[in-house]
N, C-alpha and C positions, 0 to 999 in steps of 0.2 A: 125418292133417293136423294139422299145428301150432296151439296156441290152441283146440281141440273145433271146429273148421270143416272144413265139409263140404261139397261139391259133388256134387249128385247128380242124376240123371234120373228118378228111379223117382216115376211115375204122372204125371207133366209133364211142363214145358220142362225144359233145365237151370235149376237154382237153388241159391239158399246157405243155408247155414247157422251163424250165429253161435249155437256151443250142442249139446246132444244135443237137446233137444227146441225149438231154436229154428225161426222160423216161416223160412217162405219167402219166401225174396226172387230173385224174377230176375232173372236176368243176360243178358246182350245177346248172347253167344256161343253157338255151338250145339253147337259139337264141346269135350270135354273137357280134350283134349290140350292145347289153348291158353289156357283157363283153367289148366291144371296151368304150364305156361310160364311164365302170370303174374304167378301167386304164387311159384314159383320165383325168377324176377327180383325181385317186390317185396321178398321173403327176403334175396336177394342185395343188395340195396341200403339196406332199411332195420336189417337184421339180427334184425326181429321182426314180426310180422305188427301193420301199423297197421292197424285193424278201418275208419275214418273214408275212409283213403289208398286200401285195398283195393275198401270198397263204391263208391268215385268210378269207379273202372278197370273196374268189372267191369259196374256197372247204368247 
C-alpha cells in the first residue's frame, strides 16, 4: 500500500494503519475489496494518498 498504510483484519474488525507500527483505527467496512476500491479511487482522484480525506471515507 502507498504512504506505509495498511488495512488489515488480523485479531479484529477490519482497521487502518497510518505507519508500520501505527495504532488502530476502525473502519466502517467489513469486507476488503471495497476498502481496496476506495483507496483506489481516492488515488485516482487525488493523485496521492490524503491521510485527513482518507480517514473521513473510511471511519
Amino acid at each position: 500500500m502507498p504512504d506505509k498504510i495498511r488495512v488489515d483484519t488480523y485479531d479484529k474488525e477490519p482497521h487502518l494503519h497510518f505507519g508500520l507500527k501505527g495504532i488502530h483505527i476502525p473502519i466502517k467496512f467489513n469486507e476488503l475489496e471495497i476498502v481496496g476500491l476506495i483507496i483506489i479511487l481516492h488515488l485516482n482522484k487525488y493523485g496521492k494518498i490524503n491521510k485527513k480525506r482518507l480517514k473521513e471515507i473510511l471511519i
